[in-house]
CHARMM internal coordinates of N, CA and C (Angstrom, degrees):
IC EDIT
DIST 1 N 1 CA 1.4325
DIST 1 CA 1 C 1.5324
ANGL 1 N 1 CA 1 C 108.46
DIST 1 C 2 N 1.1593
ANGL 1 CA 1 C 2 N 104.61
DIHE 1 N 1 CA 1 C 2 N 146.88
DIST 2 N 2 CA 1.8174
ANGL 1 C 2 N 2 CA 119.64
DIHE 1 CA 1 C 2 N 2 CA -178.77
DIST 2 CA 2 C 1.5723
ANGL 2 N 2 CA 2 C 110.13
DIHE 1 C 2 N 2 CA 2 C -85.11
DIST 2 C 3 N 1.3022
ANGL 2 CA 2 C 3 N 114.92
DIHE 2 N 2 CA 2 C 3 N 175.74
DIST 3 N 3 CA 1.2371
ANGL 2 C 3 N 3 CA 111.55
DIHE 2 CA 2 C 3 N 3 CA -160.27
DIST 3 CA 3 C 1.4138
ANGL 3 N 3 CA 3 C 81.19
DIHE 2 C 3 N 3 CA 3 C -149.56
DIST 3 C 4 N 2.0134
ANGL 3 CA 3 C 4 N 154.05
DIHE 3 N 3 CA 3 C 4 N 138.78
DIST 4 N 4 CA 0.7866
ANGL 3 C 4 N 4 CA 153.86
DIHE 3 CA 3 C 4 N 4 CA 151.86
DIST 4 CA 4 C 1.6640
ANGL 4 N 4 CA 4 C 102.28
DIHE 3 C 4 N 4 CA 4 C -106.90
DIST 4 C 5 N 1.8473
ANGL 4 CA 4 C 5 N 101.69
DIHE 4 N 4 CA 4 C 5 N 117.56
DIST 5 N 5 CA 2.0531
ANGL 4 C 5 N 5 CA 97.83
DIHE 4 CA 4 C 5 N 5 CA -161.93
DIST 5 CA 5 C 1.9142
ANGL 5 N 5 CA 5 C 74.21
DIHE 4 C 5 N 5 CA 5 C -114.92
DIST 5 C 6 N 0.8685
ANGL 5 CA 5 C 6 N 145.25
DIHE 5 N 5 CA 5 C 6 N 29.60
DIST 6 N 6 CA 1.0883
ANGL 5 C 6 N 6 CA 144.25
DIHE 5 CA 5 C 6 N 6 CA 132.75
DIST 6 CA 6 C 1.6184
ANGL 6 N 6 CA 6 C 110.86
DIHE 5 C 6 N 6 CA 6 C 123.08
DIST 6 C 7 N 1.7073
ANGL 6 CA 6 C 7 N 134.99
DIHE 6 N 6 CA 6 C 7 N -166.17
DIST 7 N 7 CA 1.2818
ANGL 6 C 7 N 7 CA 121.25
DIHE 6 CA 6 C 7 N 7 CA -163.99
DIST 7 CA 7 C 1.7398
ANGL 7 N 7 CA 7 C 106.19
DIHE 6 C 7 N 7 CA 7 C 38.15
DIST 7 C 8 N 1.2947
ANGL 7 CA 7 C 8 N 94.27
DIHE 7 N 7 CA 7 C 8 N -137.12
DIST 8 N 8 CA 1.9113
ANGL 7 C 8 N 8 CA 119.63
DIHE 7 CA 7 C 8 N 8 CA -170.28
DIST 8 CA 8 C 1.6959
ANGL 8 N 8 CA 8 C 87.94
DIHE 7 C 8 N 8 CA 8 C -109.37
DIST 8 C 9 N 1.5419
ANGL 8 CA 8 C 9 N 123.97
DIHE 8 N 8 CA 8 C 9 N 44.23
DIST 9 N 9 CA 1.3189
ANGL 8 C 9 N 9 CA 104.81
DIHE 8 CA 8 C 9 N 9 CA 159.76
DIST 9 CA 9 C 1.3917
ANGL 9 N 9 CA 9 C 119.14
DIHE 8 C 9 N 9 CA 9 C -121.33
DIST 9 C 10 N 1.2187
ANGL 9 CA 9 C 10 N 115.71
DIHE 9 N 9 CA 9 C 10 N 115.26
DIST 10 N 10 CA 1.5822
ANGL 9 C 10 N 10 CA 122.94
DIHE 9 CA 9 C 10 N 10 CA 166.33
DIST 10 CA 10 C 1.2592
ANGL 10 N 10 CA 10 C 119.17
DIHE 9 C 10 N 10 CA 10 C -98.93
DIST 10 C 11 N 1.6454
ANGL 10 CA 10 C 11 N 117.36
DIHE 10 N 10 CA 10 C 11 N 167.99
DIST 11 N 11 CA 0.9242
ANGL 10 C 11 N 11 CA 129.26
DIHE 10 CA 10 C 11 N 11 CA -137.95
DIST 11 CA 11 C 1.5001
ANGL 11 N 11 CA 11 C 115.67
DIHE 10 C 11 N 11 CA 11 C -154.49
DIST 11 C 12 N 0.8628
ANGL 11 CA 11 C 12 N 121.59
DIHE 11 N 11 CA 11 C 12 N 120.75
DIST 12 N 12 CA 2.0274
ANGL 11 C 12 N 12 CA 108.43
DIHE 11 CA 11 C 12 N 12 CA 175.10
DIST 12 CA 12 C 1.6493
ANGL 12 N 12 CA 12 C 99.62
DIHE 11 C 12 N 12 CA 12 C -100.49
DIST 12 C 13 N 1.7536
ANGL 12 CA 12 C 13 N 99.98
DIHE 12 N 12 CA 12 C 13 N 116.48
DIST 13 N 13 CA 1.6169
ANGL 12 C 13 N 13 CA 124.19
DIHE 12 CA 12 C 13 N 13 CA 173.58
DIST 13 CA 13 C 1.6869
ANGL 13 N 13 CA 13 C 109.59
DIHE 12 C 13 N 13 CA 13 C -39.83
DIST 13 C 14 N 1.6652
ANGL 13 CA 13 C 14 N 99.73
DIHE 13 N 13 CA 13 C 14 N -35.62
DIST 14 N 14 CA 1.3916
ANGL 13 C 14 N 14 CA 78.84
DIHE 13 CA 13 C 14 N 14 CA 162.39
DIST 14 CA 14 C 1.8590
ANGL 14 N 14 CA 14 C 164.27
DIHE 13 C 14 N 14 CA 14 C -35.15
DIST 14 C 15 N 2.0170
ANGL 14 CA 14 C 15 N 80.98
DIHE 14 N 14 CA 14 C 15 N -48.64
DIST 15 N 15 CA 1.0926
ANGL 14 C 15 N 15 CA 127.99
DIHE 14 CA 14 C 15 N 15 CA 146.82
DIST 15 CA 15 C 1.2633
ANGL 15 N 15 CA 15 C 147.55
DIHE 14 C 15 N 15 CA 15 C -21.89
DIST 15 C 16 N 1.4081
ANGL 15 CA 15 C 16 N 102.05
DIHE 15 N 15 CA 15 C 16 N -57.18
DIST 16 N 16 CA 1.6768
ANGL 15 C 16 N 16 CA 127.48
DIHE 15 CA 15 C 16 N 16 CA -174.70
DIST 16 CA 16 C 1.6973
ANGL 16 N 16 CA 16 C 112.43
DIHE 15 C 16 N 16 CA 16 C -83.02
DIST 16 C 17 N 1.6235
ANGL 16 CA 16 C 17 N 124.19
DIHE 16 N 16 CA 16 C 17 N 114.76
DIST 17 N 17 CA 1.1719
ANGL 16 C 17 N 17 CA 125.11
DIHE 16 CA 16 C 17 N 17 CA 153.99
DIST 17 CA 17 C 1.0009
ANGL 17 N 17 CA 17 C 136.04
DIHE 16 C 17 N 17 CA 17 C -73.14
DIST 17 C 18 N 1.3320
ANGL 17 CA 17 C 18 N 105.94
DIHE 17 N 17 CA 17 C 18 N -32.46
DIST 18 N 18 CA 1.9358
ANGL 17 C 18 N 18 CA 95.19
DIHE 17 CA 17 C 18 N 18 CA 159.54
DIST 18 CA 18 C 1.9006
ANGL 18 N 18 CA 18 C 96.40
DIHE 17 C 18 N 18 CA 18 C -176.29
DIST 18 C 19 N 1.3952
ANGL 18 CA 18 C 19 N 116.56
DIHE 18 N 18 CA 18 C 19 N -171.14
DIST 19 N 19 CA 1.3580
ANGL 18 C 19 N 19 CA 135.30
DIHE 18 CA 18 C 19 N 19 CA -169.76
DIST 19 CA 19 C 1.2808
ANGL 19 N 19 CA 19 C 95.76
DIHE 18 C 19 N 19 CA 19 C -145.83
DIST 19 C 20 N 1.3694
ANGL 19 CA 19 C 20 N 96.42
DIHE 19 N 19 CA 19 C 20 N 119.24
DIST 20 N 20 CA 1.8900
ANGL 19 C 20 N 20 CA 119.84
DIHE 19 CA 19 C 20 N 20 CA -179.20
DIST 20 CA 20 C 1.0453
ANGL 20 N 20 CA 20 C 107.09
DIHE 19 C 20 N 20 CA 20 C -112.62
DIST 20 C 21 N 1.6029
ANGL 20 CA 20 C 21 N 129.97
DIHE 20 N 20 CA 20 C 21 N 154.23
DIST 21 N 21 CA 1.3982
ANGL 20 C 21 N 21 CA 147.64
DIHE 20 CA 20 C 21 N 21 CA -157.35
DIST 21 CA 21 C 1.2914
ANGL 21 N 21 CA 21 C 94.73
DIHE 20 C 21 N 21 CA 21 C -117.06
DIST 21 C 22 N 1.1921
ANGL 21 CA 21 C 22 N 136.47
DIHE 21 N 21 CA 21 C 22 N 112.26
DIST 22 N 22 CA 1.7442
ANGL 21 C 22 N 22 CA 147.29
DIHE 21 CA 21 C 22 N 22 CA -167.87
DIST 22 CA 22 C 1.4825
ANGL 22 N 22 CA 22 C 109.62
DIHE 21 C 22 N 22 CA 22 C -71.54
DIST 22 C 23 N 1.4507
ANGL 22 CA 22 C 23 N 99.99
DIHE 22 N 22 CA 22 C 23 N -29.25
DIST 23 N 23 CA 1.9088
ANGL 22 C 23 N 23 CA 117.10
DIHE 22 CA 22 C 23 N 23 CA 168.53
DIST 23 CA 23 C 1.2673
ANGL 23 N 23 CA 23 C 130.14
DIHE 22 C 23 N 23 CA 23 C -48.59
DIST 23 C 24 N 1.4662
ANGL 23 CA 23 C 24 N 88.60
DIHE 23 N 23 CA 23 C 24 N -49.21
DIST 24 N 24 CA 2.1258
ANGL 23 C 24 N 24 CA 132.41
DIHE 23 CA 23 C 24 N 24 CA 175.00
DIST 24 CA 24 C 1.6289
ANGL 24 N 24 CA 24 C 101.31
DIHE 23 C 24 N 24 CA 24 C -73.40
DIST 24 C 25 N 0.8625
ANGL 24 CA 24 C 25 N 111.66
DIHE 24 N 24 CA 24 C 25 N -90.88
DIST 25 N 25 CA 1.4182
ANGL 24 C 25 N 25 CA 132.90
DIHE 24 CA 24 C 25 N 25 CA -145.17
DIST 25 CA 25 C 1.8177
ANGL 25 N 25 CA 25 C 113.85
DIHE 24 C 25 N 25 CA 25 C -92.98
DIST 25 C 26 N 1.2577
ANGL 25 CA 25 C 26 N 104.73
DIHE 25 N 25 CA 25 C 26 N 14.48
DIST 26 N 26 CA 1.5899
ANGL 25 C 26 N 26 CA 136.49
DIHE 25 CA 25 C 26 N 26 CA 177.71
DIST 26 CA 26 C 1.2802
ANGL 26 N 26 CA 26 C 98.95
DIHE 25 C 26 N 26 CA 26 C -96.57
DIST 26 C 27 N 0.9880
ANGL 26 CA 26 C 27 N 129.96
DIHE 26 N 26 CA 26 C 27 N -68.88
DIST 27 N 27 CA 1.7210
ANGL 26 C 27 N 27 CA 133.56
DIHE 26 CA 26 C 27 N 27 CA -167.62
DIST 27 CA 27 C 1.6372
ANGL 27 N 27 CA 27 C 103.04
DIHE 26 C 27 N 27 CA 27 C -63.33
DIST 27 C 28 N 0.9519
ANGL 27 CA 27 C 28 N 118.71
DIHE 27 N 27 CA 27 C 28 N -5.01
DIST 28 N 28 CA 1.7039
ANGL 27 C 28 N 28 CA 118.94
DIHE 27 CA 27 C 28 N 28 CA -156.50
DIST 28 CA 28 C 1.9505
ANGL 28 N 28 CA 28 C 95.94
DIHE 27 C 28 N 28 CA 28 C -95.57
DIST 28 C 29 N 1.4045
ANGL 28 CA 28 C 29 N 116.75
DIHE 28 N 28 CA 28 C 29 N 105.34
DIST 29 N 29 CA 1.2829
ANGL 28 C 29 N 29 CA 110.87
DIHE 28 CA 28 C 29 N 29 CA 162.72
DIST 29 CA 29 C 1.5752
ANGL 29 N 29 CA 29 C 130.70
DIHE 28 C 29 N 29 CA 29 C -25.82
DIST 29 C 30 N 1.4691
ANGL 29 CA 29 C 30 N 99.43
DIHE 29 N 29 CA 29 C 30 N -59.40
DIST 30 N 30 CA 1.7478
ANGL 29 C 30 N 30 CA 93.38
DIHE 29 CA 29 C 30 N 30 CA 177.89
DIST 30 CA 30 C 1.2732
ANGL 30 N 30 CA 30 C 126.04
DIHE 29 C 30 N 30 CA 30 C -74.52
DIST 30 C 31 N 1.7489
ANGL 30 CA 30 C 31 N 122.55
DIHE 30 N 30 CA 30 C 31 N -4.09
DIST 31 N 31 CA 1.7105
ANGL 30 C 31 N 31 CA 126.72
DIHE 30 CA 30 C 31 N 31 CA 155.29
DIST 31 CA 31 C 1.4066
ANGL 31 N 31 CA 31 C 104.75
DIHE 30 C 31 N 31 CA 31 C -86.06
DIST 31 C 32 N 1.2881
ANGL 31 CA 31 C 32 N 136.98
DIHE 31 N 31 CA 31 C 32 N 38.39
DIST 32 N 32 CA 1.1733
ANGL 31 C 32 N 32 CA 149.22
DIHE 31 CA 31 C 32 N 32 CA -174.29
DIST 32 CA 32 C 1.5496
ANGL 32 N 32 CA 32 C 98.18
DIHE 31 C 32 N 32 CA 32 C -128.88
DIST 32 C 33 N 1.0998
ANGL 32 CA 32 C 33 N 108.81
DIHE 32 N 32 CA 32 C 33 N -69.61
DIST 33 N 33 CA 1.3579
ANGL 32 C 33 N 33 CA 104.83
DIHE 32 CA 32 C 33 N 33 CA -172.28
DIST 33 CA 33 C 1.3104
ANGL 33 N 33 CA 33 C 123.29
DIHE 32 C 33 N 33 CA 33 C -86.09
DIST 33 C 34 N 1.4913
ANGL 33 CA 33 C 34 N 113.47
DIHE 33 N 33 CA 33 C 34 N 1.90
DIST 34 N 34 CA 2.0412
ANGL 33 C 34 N 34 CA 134.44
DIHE 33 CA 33 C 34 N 34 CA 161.37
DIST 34 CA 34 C 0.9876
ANGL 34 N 34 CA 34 C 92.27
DIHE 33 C 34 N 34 CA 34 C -81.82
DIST 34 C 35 N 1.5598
ANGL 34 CA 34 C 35 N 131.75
DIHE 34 N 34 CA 34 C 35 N -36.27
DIST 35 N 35 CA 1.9288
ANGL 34 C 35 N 35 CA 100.80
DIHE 34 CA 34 C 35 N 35 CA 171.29
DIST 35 CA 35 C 1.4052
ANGL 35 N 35 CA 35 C 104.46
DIHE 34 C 35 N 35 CA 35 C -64.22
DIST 35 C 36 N 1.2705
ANGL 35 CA 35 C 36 N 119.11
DIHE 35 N 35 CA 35 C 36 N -68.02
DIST 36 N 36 CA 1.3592
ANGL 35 C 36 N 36 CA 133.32
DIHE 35 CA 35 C 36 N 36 CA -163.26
DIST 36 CA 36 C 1.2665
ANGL 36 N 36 CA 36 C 103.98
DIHE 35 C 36 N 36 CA 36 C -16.57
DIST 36 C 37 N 1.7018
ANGL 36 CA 36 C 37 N 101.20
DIHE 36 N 36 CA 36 C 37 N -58.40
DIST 37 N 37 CA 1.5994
ANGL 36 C 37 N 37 CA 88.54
DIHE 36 CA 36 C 37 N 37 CA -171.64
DIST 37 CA 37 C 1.5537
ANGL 37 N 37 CA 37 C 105.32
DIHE 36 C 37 N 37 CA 37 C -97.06
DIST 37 C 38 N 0.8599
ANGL 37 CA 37 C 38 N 154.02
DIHE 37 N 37 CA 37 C 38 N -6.44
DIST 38 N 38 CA 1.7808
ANGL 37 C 38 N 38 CA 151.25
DIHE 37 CA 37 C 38 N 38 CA 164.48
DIST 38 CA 38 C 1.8784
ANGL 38 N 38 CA 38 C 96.23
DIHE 37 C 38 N 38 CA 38 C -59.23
DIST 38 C 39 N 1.3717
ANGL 38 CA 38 C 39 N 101.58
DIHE 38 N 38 CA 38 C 39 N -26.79
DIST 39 N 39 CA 2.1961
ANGL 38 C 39 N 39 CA 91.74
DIHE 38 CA 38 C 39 N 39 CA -165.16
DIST 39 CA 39 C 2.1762
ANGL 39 N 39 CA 39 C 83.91
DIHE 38 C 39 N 39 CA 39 C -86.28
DIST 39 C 40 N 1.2099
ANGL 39 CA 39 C 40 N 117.79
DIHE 39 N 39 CA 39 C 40 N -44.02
DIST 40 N 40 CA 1.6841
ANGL 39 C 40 N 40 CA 121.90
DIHE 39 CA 39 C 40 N 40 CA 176.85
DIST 40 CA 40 C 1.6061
ANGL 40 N 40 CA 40 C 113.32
DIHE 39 C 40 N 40 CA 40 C -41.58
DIST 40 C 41 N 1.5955
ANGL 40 CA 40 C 41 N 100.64
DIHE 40 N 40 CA 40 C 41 N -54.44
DIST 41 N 41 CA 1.5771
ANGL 40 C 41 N 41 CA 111.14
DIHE 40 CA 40 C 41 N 41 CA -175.19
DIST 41 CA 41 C 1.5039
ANGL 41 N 41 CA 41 C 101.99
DIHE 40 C 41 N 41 CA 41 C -74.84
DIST 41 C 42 N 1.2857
ANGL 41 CA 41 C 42 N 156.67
DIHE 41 N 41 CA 41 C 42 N -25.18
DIST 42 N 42 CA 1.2524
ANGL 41 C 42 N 42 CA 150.72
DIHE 41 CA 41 C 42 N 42 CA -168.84
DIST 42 CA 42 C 1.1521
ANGL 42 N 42 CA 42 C 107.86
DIHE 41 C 42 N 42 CA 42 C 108.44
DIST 42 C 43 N 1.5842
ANGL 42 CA 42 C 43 N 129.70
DIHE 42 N 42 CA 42 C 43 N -5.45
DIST 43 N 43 CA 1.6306
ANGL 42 C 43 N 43 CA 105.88
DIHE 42 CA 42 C 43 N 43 CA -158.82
DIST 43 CA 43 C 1.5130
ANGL 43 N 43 CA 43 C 110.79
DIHE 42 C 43 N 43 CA 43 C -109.94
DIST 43 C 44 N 1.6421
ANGL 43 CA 43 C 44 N 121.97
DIHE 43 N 43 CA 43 C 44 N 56.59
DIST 44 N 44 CA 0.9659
ANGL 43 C 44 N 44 CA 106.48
DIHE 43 CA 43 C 44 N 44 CA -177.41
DIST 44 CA 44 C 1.7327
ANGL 44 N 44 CA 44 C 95.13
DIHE 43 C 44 N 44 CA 44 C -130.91
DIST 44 C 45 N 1.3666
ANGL 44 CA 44 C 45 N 105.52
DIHE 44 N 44 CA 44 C 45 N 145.64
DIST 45 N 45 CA 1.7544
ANGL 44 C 45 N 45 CA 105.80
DIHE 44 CA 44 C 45 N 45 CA -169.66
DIST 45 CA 45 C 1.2860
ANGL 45 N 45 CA 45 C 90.66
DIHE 44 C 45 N 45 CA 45 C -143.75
DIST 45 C 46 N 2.1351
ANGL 45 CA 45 C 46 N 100.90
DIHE 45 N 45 CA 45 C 46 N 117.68
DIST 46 N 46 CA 1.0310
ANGL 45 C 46 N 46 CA 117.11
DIHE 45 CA 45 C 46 N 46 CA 145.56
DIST 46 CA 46 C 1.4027
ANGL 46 N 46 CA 46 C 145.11
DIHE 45 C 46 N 46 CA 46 C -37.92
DIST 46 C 47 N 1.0024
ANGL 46 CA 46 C 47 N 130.56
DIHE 46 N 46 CA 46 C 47 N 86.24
DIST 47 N 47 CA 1.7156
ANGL 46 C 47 N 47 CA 113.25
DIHE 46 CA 46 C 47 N 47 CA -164.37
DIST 47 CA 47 C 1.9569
ANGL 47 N 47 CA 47 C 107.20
DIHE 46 C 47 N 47 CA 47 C -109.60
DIST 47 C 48 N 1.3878
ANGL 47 CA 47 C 48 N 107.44
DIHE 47 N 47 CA 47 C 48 N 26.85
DIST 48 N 48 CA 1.1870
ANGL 47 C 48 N 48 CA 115.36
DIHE 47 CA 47 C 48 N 48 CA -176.14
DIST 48 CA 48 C 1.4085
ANGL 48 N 48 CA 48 C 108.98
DIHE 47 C 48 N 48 CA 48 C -71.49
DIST 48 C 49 N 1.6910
ANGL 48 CA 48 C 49 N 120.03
DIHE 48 N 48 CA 48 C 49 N 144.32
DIST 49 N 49 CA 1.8445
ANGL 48 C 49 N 49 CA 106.08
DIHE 48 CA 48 C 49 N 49 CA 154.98
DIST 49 CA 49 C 1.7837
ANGL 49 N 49 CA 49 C 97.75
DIHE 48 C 49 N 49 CA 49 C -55.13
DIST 49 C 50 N 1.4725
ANGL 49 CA 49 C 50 N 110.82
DIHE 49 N 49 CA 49 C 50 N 171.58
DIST 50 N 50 CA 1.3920
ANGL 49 C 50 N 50 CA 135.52
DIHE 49 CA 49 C 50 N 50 CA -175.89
DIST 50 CA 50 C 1.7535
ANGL 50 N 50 CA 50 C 79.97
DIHE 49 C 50 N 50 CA 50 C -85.23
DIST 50 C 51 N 1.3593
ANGL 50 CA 50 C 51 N 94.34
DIHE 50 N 50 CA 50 C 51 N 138.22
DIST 51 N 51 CA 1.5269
ANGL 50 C 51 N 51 CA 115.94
DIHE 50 CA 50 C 51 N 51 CA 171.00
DIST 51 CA 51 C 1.4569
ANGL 51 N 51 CA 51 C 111.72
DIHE 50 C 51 N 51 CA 51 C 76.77
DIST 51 C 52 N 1.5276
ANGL 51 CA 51 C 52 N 125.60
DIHE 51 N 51 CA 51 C 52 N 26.73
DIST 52 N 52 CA 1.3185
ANGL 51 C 52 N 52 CA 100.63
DIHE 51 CA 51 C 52 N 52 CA 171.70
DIST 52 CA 52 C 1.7037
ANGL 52 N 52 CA 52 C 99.68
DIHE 51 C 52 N 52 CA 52 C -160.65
DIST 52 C 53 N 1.6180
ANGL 52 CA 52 C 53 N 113.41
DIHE 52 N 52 CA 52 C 53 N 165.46
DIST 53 N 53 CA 1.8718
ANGL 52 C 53 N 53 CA 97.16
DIHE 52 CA 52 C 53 N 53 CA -138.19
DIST 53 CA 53 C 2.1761
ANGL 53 N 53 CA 53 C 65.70
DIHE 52 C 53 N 53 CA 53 C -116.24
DIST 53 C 54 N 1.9257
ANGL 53 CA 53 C 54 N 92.39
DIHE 53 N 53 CA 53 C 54 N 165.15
DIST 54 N 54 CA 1.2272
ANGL 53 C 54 N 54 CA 90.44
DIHE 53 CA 53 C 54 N 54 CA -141.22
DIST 54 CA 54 C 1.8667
ANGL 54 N 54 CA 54 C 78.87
DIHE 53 C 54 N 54 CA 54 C -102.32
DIST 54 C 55 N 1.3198
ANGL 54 CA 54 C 55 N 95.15
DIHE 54 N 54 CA 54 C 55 N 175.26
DIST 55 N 55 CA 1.6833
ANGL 54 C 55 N 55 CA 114.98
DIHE 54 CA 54 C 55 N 55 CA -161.65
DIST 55 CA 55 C 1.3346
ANGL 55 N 55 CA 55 C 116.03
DIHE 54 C 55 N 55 CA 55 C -84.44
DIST 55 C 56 N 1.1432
ANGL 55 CA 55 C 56 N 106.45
DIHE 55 N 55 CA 55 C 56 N -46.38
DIST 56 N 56 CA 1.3426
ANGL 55 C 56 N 56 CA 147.57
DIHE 55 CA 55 C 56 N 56 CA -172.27
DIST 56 CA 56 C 1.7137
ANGL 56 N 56 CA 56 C 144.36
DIHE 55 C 56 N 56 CA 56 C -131.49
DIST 56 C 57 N 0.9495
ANGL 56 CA 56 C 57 N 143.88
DIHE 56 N 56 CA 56 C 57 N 172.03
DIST 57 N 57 CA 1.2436
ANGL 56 C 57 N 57 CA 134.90
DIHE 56 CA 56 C 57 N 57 CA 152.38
DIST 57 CA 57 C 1.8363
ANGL 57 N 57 CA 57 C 130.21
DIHE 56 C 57 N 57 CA 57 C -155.94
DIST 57 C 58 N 0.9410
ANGL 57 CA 57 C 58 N 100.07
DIHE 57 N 57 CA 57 C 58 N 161.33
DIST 58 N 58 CA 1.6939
ANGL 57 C 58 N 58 CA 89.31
DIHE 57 CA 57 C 58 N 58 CA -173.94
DIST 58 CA 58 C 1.2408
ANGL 58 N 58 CA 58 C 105.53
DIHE 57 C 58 N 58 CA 58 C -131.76
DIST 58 C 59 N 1.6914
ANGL 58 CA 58 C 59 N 115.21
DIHE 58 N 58 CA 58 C 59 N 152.64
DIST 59 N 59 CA 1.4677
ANGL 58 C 59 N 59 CA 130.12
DIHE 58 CA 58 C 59 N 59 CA -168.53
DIST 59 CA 59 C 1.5467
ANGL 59 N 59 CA 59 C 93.71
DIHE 58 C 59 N 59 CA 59 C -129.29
DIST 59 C 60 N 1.4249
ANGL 59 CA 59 C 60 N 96.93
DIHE 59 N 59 CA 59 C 60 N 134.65
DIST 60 N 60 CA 1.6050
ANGL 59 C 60 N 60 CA 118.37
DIHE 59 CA 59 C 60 N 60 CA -170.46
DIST 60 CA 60 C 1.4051
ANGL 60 N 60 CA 60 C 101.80
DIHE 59 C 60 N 60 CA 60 C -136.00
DIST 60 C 61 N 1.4819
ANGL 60 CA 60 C 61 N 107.31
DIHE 60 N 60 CA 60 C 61 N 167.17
DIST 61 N 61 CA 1.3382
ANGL 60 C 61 N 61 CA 124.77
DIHE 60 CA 60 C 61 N 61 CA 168.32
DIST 61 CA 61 C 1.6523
ANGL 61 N 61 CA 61 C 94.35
DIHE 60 C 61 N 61 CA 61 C -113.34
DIST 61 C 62 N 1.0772
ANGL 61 CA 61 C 62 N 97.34
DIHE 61 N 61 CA 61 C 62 N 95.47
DIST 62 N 62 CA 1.5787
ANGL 61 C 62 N 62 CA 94.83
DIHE 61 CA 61 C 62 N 62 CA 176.65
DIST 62 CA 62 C 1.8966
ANGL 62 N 62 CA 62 C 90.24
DIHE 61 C 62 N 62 CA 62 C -108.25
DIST 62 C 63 N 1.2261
ANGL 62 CA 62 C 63 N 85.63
DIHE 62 N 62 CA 62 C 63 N 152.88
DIST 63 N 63 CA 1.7041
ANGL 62 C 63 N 63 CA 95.05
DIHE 62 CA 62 C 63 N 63 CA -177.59
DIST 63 CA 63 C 2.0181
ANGL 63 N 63 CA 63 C 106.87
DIHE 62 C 63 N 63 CA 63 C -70.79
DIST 63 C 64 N 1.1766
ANGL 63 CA 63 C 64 N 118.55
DIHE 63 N 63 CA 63 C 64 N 151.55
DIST 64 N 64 CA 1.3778
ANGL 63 C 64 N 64 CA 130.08
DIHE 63 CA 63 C 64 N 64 CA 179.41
DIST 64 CA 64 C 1.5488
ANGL 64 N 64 CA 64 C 98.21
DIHE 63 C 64 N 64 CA 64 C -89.62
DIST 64 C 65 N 1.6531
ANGL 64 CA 64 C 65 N 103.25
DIHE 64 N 64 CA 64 C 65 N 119.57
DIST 65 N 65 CA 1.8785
ANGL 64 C 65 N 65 CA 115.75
DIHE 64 CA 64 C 65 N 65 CA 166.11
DIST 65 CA 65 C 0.8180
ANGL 65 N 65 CA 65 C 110.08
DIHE 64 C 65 N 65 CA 65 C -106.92
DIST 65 C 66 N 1.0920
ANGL 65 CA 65 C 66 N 140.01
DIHE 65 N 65 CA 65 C 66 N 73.57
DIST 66 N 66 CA 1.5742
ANGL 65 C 66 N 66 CA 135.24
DIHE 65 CA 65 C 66 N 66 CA -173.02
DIST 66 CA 66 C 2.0212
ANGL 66 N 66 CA 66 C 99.71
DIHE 65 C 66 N 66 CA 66 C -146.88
END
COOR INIT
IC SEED 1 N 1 CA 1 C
IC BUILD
């Protein structure tokens, strides 16, 4: 099964470790510093419309193409 995480990005459900509440799990020091380093390593993808701050976010095992 597919996963539509928004824009033109899909996803295989396989994939997906979970869906976090940005409300929740925003205030939390150590999802502070898992961005820090996920935005350092490359693996973080905006999938917001332009102009608006995002709700949520999700952490996957998406395979490395590089």
């Amino acid at each position: 099964m597919y996963f539509h995480a928004g824009q033109d990005f899909v996803l295989n459900t396989r994939d997906v470790i979970g869906v976090f509440d940005l409300d929740t799990a925003g205030a939390s020091r150590r999802t502070e510093e898992y961005f820090r380093h996920a935005e350092s390593e490359g693996a973080v993808v905006d999938l917001c419309a332009p102009g608006t701050l995002p709700k949520s976010f999700l952490v996957t095992d998406f395979p490395d193409e590089t």
